[in-house]
C-alpha positions, -999 to +999 in steps of 0.1 A: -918-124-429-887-135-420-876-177-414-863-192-389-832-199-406-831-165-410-839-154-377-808-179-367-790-163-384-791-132-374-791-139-334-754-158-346-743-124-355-747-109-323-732-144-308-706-140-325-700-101-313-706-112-278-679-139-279-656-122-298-636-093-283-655-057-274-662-034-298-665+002-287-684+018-322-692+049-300-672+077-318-641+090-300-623+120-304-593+125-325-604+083-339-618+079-374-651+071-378-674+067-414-679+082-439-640+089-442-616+093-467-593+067-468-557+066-468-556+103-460-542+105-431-511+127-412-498+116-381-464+112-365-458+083-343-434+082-313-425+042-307-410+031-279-399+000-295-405-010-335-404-038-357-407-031-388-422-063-402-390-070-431-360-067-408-347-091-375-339-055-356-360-039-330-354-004-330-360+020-297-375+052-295-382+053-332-404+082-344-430+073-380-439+099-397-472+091-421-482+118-444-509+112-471-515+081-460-484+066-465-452+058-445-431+089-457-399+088-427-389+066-402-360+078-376-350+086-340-352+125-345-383+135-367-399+173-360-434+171-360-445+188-393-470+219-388-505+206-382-500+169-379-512+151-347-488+134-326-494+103-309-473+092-281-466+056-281-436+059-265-451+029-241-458+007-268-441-019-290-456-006-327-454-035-358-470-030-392-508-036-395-510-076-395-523-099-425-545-123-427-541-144-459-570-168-453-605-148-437-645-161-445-651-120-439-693-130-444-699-158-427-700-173-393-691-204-372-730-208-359-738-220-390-723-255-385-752-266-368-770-263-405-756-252-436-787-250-454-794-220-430-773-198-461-802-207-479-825-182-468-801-154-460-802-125-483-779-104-500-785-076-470-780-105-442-747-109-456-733-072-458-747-067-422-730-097-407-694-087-430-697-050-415-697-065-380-666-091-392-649-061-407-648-038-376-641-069-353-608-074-379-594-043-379-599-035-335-575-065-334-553-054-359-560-069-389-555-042-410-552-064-448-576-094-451-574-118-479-616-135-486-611-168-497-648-175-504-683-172-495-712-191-507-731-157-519-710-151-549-704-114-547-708-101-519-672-098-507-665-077-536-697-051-520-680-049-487-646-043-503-661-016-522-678+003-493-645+000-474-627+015-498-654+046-504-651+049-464-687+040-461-678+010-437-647+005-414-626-024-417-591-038-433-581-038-468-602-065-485-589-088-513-622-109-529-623-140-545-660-136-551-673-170-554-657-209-544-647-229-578-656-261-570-670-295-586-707-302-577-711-315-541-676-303-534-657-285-504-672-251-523-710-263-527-737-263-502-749-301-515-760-323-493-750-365-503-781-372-521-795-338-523-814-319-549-791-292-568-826-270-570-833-269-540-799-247-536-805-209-551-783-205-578-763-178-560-753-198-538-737-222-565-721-194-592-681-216-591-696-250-594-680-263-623-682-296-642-653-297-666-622-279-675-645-259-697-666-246-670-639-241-646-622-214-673-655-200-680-662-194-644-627-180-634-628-153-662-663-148-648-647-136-618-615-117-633-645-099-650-668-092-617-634-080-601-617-104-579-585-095-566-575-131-561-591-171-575-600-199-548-600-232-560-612-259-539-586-290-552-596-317-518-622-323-498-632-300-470-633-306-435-666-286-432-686-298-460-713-327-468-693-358-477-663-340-481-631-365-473-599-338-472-575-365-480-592-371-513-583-349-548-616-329-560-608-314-589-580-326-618-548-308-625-562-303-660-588-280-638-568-264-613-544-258-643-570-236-664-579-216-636-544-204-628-541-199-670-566-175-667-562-160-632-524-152-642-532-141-673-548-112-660-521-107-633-545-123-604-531-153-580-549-182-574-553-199-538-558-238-539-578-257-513-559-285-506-559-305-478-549-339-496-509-345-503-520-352-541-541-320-544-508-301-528-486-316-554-512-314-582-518-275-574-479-270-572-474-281-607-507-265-620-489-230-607-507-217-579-495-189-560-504-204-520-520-237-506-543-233-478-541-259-450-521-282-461-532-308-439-517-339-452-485-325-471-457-353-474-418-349-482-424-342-521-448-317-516-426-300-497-398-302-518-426-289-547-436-259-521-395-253-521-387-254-557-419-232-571-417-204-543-455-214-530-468-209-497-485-227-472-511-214-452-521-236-424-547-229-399-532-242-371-549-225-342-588-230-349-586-268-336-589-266-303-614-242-303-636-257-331-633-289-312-646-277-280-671-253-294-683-276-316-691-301-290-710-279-267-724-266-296-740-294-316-720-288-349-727-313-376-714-349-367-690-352-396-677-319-392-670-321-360-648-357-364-632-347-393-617-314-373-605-340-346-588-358-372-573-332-390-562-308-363-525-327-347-516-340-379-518-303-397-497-293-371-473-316-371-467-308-411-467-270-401-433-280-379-424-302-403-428-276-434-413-248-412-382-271-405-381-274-443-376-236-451-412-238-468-429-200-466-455-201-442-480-171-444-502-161-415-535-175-422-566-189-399-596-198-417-616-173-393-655-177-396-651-212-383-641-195-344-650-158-339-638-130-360-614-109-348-597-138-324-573-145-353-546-133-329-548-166-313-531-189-343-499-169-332-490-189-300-497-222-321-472-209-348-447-207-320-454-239-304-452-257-338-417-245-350-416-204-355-394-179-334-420-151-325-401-125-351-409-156-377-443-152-367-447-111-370-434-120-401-456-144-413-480-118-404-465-092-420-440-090-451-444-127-459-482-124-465-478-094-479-452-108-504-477-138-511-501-116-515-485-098-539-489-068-522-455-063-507-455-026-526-481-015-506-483-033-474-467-054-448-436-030-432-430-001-416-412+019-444-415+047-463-435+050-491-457+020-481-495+025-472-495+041-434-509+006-417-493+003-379-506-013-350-497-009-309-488-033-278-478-029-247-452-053-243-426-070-260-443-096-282-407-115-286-407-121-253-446-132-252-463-138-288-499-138-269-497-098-266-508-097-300-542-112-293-547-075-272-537-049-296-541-014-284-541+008-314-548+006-348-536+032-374-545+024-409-535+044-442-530+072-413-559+076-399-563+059-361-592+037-356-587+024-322-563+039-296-570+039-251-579+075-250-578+069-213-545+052-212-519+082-202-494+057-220-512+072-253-512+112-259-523+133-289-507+167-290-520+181-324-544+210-327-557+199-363-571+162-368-558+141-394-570+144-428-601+124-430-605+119-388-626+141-374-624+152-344 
């Protein structure tokens, strides 16, 4: 039989499909579908207008050539190489496929009426819900995702793997396969007085009670296979009891998770709402701080001086707060997102102003996947230029990432991830929240077949699209 917190569950899943943008999974001709095999692709690109992602230019009538999978040339005059589709996009402004540095790929928003509703879900609940997330991601151009965290250690690491066999669509996944977290923390499903088991222990596999524990559990997940460490150094804004401003974890902590994350050539992420937690993380050696609420002048300077990023969520506010109210989201939840939401924002212009790296990250799970788009208006309100913002996007997070080999620009030898607007997003940042086509590693999984502004004049499909 299946709960009702199950049953909740699921009916959030389609909720969040419904209020998220359309998703056509009907196969289309000449658009890659599943099985496939990835970053296989041939296709050469005709752009009207590019940027590349790296460089202030924008280039007209710029052909792409991706061969393999990979960017291979980039100029105005490129012959279109025996067999290899065309696609005319002569129309369209194209950029590189867009980062997000800071995703919650398995869970959802609806949850915020009840966290213990994770209690029941299963390992299957999860991948089904993350397959949904992952298509949504990549129709609006998400092509690389960054999971900081899910309460069902794991399971992040089985969607990567099935994208990557070409078993399930969606962006290039990096895992962090489980929260580290103190007990009751911004990582832990613990309720203020509640009982640890009554909480399944998958559910709790980074809570950690001493510096001992927190280096046993990160080499626990350089062994499983994470790609990158989350730490969770403050409070939370969505958790029991959680106060943001307030340090969680010690630098002695945070410090032995970034010994062993770097160590085996991993980065670590740090939670870190509070301005001591920033400044504590800084020095401990993390690689990026996520949200950053509360940052003051020194962390700033810190950010500065040890080349860390911020990645601040700037554009979930507004809709958590008005969501949330029509929605009945937890109490504190809900008043700690009105408290944190104008003062995170100020910071952001504040940090920007500074010269601090700012990476394109939104925390999505907490509004509906595949709306990330929407945090790039924000960035632009609070500080950016739009190109700033592409690029926060783009060659920033993919430098962050540590990535910046294989993604994050429209060059050559770089993995063949470009995506399609009409429009000139310089001129109007909100055009990303519409993209038209998505080509990753080659092979196109969304283009307007019915859109004469799109063509394909090839006679074979690309390798691994069928036809």
């Amino acid at each position: 039989m299946i709960g009702n917190k199950l049953l909740y569950g699921l009916a959030s899943i389609l909720l969040v499909a419904c209020s998220s943008p359309a998703v056509d999974n009907s196969p289309q001709p000449g658009l890659a579908s599943t099985p496939n095999q990835v970053d296989s692709g041939n296709v050469l690109i005709r752009c009207g207008t590019l940027i590349d992602g790296r460089s202030d230019d924008v280039l007209k009538n710029m052909s792409v050539l991706i061969e393999a999978g990979r960017f291979s040339r980039i100029g105005t005059r490129i012959e279109t190489p025996p067999g290899v589709r065309v696609l005319d996009l002569s129309a369209y402004t194209c950029l590189p496929g867009l980062i997000e540095m800071h995703a919650h790929m398995l869970e959802s928003f609806e949850e915020l009426v009840d966290l213990t509703l994770y209690f029941d879900y299963t390992h299957e609940d999860f991948m089904q819900a993350g397959r949904k997330y992952s298509q949504l991601a990549i129709n609006a151009g998400f092509t690389t995702v960054r999971n900081l965290g899910n309460y069902y250690g794991w399971v992040d690491r089985d969607l990567r793997d099935e994208i990557n066999r070409g078993d399930t669509v969606g962006p290039r996944l990096l895992v962090s396969g489980f929260y580290l977290t103190i007990p009751g923390g911004g990582g832990d499903l613990l309720e203020p007085g509640g009982d640890e088991d009554a909480i399944p222990a998958h559910l709790r596999m980074g809570v950690s009670r001493s510096v001992d524990e927190f280096r046993k559990n990160a080499q626990a997940l350089v062994d499983g296979g994470a790609d990158v460490l989350k730490v969770i150094a403050s409070g939370a804004v969505l958790a029991y009891g959680g106060v943001p401003g307030d340090p969680e974890m010690t630098f002695a902590e945070i410090a032995a998770v970034v010994e062993v994350a770097h160590a085996a050539g991993l980065k670590v992420a740090a939670h870190a709402h509070g301005a001591q937690s920033i400044k504590d993380a800084i020095r401990a050696g993390v690689d990026t701080i996520e949200h950053a609420t509360y940052i003051d002048d020194e962390g700033i300077a810190l950010a500065i001086e040890h080349d860390v990023a911020l990645v601040m969520d700037i554009g979930a506010g507004d809709w958590m707060i008005e969501q949330g109210r029509k929605q009945g989201w937890v109490e504190e939840f809900l008043r700690k997102t009105i408290e944190t939401t104008q003062v995170q924002r100020e910071n952001f212009k504040r940090a920007h102003a500074a010269g601090v790296a700012l990476g394109f990250g939104t925390d999505v799970s907490i509004f509906p996947h595949g709306m990330n788009a929407i945090q790039f208006p924000y960035m632009v309100e609070w500080g950016m230029t739009p190109m700033e913002a592409i690029q926060a996007a783009t060659s920033v997070a993919a430098h962050y990432l540590g990535w910046e080999h294989r993604v994050g620009a429209i060059e050559p030898g770089l993995l063949g991830d470009l995506i399609a607007v009409k429009g000139n997003p310089l001129d109007d940042i909100s055009i990303l929240e519409d993209v038209k086509v998505v080509v990753k590693g080659g092979l196109v999984f969304k283009a307007p077949m019915t859109d004469p502004g799109v063509s394909s004049t090839d006679k074979t499909s690309s390798s691994g699209a069928p036809k």
